[in-house]
N, C-alpha and C positions, 0 to 999 in steps of 0.2 A: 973726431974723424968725420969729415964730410960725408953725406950719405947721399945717394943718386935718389931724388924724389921723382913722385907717378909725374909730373909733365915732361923732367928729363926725357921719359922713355918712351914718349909717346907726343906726333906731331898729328893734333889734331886735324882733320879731312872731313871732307862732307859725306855721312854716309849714301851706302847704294840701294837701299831698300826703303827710302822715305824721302818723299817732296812734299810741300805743302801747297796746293792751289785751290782755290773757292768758286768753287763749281755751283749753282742753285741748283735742286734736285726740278727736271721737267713738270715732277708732278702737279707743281705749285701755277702752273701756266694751262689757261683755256683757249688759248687761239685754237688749236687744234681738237677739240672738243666738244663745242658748244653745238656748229651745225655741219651739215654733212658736206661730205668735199664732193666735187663733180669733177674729175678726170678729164682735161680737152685734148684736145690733138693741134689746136689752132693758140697763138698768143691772143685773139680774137675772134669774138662771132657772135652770132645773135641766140635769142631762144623765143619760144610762143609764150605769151600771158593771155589766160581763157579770161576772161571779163567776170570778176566775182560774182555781179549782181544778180546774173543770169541763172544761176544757179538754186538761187532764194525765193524768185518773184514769184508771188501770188496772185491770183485772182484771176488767173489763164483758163484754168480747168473748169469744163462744162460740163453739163449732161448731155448725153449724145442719141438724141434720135436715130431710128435705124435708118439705114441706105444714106448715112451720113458720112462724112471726115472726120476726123477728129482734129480741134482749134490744130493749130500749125504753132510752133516757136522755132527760136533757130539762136542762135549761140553767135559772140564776139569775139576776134581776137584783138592783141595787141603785140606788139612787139617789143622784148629790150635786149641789150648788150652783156657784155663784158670786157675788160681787157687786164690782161694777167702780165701787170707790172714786172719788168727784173729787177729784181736789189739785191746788192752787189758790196762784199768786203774781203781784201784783201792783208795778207802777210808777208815779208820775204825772210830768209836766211842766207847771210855772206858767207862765205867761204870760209875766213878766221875764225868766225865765231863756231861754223859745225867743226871743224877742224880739233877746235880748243873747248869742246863742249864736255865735261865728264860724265863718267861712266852712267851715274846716279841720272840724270839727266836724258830726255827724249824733245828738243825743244819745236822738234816740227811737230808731233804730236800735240804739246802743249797749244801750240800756234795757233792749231787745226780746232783744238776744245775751245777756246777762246773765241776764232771768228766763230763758230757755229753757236755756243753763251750769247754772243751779243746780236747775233744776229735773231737767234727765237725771241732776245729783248725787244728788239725791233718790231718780229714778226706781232710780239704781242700789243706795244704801243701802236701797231697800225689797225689790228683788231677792234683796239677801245676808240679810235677814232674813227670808224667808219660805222661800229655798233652802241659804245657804252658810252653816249651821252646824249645830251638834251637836243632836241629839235628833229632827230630822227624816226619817233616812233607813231604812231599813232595816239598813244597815251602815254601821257607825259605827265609827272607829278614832282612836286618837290619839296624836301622835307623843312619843317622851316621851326622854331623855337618856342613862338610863340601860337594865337589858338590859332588852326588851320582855317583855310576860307578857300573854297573851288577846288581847283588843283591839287590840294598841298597835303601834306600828313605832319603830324605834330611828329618833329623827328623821337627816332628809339630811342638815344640815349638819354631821353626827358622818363626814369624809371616810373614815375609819381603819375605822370598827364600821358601818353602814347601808349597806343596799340593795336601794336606791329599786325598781330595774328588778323584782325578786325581791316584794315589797312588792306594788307594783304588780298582776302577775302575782297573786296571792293574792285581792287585792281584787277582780278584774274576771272570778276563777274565782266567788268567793262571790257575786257579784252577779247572774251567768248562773244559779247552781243558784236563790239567792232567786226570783226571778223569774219561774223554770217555764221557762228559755231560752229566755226576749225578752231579755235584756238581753247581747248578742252584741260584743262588743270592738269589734269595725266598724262597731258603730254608736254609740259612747261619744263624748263629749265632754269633755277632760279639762280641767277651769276650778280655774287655780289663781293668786296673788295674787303680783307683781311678785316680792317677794322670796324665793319659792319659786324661781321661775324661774331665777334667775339664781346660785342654789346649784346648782340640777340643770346648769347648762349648764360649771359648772368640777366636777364630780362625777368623779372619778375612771373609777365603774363608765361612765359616760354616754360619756369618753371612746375609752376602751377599744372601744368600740362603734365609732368612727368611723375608716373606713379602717384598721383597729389598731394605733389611738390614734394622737397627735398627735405632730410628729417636726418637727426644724427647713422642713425642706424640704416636709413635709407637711401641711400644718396641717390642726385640725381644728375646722370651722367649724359650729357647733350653733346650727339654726336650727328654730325653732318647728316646722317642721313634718318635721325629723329626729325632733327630742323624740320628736313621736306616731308614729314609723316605730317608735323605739326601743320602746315600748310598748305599741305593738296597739294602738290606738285610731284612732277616726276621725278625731279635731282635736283640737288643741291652744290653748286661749284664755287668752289672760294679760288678766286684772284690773289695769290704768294709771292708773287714774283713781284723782284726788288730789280730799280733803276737805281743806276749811279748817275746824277744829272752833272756833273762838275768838271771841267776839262782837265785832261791829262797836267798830272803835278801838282794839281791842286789837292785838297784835302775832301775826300768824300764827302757831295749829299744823296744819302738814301732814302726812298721813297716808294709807297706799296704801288705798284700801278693801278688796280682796281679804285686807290682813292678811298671815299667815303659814298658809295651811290650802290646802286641794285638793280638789277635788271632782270626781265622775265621775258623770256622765245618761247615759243613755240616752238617747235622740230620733228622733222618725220626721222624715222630708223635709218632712213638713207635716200639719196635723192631718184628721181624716177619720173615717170610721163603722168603726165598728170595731179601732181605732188607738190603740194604746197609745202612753205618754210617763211623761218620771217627773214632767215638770211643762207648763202652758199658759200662756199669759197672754193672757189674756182682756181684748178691747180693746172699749171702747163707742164704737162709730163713728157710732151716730144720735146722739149728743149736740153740739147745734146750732155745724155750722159745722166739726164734726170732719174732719182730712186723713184719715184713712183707717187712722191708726194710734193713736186716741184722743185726739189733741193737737189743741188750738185756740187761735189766738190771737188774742184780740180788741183794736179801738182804740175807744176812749169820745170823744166831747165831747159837749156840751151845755148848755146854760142851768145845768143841776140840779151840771155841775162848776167852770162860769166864776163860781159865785156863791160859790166857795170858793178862786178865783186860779186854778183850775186849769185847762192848755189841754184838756192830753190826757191819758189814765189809760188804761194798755196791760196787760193780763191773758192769763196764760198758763195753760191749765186740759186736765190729763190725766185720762181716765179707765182706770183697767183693773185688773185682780186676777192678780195671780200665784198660781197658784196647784198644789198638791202632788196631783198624780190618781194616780201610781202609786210608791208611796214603797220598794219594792222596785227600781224602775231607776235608783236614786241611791245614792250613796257618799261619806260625806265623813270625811276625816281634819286634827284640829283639831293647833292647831299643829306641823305637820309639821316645821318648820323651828327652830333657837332663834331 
C-alpha cells in the first residue's frame, strides 16, 4: 500500500520570520569618533588660526621699572577654509518586483540598510585618506623589517628584535615638543587597523606588562583599553571595518581598511573658540532634510518615476569635510606590522 510521505504534504515556502543579510556592526568604524564634529550652516566658509608660536616665545618678559610699561606683544592670525563635499548613492524599486515581493520580505528597507552600509564604507575610506596615511602629519614614521635608522621603528610583529611600548613612548614625546605642548599623552587617541591589534595583544613586551605576564593559573587578558593603560594614551580605537574591493558578479576581495599602520590625534572633548585638534570634520546640517550629523535619506515617487516602471527611488546623501587644522597633533607610522 502506498503511503502519502512528509513532502507530499507539504510545498516548501520561504519562511516569514527569518532573512539573512550581513550587515557590519557600526561599532567596528572610527570616521565618526576619533575627532569632534563642527555643525555648519554654510556647504562653505572660512575659520581663524591664532599663530602657534606666539604662544610659546620666550625671552619678551622684563623687569619693570616703576612709571614704566610693560614690553608690549601682540598676537597673529591666519586664516583657512572648509568645504562639506555631498556624496551621494542611490536605489530604485519597479513596480513588479514590490507588487510580487513576499510577505517574509521588506526590500525598500533592505535597499535603505545597504545604501547607508556602503556609504559609512565610504564615509570611512574617505576618513583614512584625508587622516591615516603618510605625508600628512607632522611626524611620520615607518615600520620597516630590518634595524631601524631615523624615522623608522623595527616593525611589531618582529617578537625577538621590536618594542612597541619604547616606540611608542618616542612618538608621543616628539609629538608633545612638535606642538608647543598641546599634544599631551592623555589626550591621544591611538587608531590603529585590526591586524596591528592583534600582533600587539600576543606581544611579548605587552605581555610582560600584565600582572607579570601570563602563567597557567593567571592569565593575561589584553583588552583594548589595557593596551592604552599600557601606553599613556587616552583610548584605544581599532579600525573593523571590512571593504569589498571587487565589482558587482565578481567573487569577493575582502580587506580591513585600517591596513597594517597606526596613528596617534590629539583631540579636545569637543570643538570650541580657541581649541585646538589635529583634525575636524565638518558636517553640513542645513542641507534639506539633514539628521543633525550630515546624513539624509530621502524616498522618491511620482508620475516623472512611474513613467519609467519605477515605484520608488531611495537616496542617501552625506555631506561633510574632514578635515587637517593642526597637523603637529598627529602621528602616524606606516606599515607597522609585516
Amino acid at each position: 500500500m502506498a503511503l502519502i510521505s512528509a513532502a507530499q504534504v507539504h510545498v516548501d515556502t520561504p519562511l516569514t520570520n527569518l532573512t539573512i543579510a550581513y550587515l557590519q556592526s557600526t561599532a567596528g568604524f572610527v570616521s565618526d569618533l576619533v575627532f569632534p564634529r563642527v555643525s555648519v550652516e554654510k556647504k562653505s566658509d572660512k575659520y581663524y588660526v591664532y599663530n602657534r608660536a606666539d604662544f610659546n616665545r620666550v625671552g619678551e618678559v622684563q623687569k619693570r621699572a616703576p612709571r614704566t610699561r610693560a614690553p608690549q606683544v601682540s598676537l597673529s592670525l591666519s586664516q583657512d577654509s572648509y568645504f562639506a563635499e555631498v556624496r551621494s548613492l542611490g536605489a530604485s524599486l519597479d513596480f513588479e518586483t514590490a507588487a510580487n515581493e513576499d510577505s517574509a520580505l521588506d526590500i525598500e528597507f533592505a535597499l535603505t540598510q545597504s545604501l547607508l552600509m556602503r556609504m559609512q564604507i565610504d564615509k570611512e575610506l574617505q576618513w583614512v585618506d584625508a587622516f591615516f596615511k603618510p605625508g600628512v602629519w607632522a611626524t611620520d614614521f615607518a615600520g620597516v623589517a630590518g634595524v631601524p635608522a631615523g624615522s623608522q621603528v623595527r616593525q611589531w610583529s618582529d617578537y625577538v628584535n621590536s618594542t612597541p611600548i619604547s616606540d611608542v613612548t618616542t612618538i608621543l614625546r616628539t609629538m608633545l615638543l612638535r606642538s608647543g605642548g598641546v599634544a599631551r599623552p592623555t589626550g591621544i587617541s591611538m587608531v590603529m587597523g585590526r591586524e596591528v591589534r592583534d600582533i600587539l595583544v600576543n606581544h611579548p613586551s605587552i605581555l610582560s606588562r600584565l600582572n607579570g605576564g601570563a602563567t597557567v593559573s593567571n592569565t593575561a587578558l589584553v583588552t583594548d583599553a589595557k593596551l592604552a593603560e599600557i601606553f599613556g594614551v587616552k583610548e584605544m580605537l581599532i579600525m573593523d571595518a571590512v571593504q569589498n574591493t571587487a565589482a558587482e558578479g565578481l567573487a569577493e576581495v575582502l580587506s580591513f581598511v585600517g591596513g597594517k599602520s597606526v596613528a596617534f590625534y590629539w583631540t579636545p572633548g569637543a570643538a570650541g573658540k580657541m581649541v585646538a585638534s589635529a583634525g575636524y570634520t565638518f558636517t553640513w546640517d542645513n542641507l534639506e532634510k539633514a539628521s543633525g550629523f550630515g546624513v539624509v535619506v530621502n524616498s522618491y515617487q511620482g508620475d516623472w518615476l512611474a513613467r519609467e516602471g519605477i515605484a520608488k527611488e531611495l537616496e542617501v546623501n552625506m555631506a561633510y569635510d574632514f578635515k587637517v587644522v593642526g597637523n603637529e597633533l598627529g602621528a602616524f607610522v606606516a606599515t607597522v606590522v609585516a
